[in-house]
N, C-alpha and C positions, 0 to 999 in steps of 0.2 A: 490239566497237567498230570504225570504223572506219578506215580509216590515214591519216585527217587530224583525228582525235578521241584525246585525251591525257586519263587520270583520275587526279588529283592531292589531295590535302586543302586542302580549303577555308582551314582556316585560314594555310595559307603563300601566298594569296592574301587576304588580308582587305580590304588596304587597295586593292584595283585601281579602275580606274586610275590608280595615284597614279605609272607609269612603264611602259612597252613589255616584256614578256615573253619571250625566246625561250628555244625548243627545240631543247636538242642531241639527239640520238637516235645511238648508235650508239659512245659515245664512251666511250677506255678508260682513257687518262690526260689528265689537264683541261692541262698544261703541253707536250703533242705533240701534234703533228700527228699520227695515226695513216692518215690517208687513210679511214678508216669514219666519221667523223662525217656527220649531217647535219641542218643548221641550219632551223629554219622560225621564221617570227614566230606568236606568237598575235594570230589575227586578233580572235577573239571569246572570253570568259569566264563560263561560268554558273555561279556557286554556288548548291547546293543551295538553296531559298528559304523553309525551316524550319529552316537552320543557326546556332546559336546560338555564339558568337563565347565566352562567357564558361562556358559550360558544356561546350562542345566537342560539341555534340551536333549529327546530321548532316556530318559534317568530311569532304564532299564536293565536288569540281568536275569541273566537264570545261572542257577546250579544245578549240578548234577552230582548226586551224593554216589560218595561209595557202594551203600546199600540201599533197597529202598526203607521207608518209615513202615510200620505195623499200623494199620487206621485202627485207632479204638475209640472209646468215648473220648479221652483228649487229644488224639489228633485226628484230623478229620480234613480232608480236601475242600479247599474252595470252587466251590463252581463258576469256571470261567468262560466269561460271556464272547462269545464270535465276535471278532472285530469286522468293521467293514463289513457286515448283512446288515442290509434293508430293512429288518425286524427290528434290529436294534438302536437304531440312526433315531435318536430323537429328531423331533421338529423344531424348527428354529423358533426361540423364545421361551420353549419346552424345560419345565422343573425337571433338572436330575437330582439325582441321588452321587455322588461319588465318595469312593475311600481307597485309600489309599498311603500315601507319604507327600511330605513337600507341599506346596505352592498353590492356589488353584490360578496363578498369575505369575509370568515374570516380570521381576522388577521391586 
């Protein structure tokens, strides 16, 4: 992604815009000043557009900040893995690893 694009789960956006967004990036405790915060608005909102509110199914977003973030020691990009390549397709029965938000099941 980019360093002005944030991916987040859909559903802790559901009801947008029903009020302005921002992004702390860098922040270590929410009641200090730590001097590594740094603040952007969400300028734009996409939810996944087969995301299902009641099913939890799809429970993706991105953001796109006003400005991008500065990478420094405390914020730093995830590196995100290709969906759908071959390389990456575990084998069935195959240990993953996942992180993320939510479920690893519905129900």
């Amino acid at each position: 992604l980019e360093v002005n694009k944030i991916v987040s789960a859909a559903s802790c956006f559901y009801h947008w815009p029903s009020y302005p967004y921002v992004v702390r990036a860098g922040e270590f405790e929410l009641n200090v000043n730590d001097s590594t915060e740094q603040q952007r608005t969400v300028a734009k909102m996409a939810l996944h557009p087969q995301y299902h509110h009641f099913k939890a199914m799809n429970d993706i977003a991105v953001m796109t900040l006003n400005e991008p973030l500065s990478l420094n020691a405390q914020v730093s990009q995830v590196d995100a893995i290709g969906l759908n390549n071959d390389t990456n397709c575990p084998e069935s029965e195959q240990m993953c690893t996942v992180a993320g938000w939510g479920a690893l099941q519905y129900g």
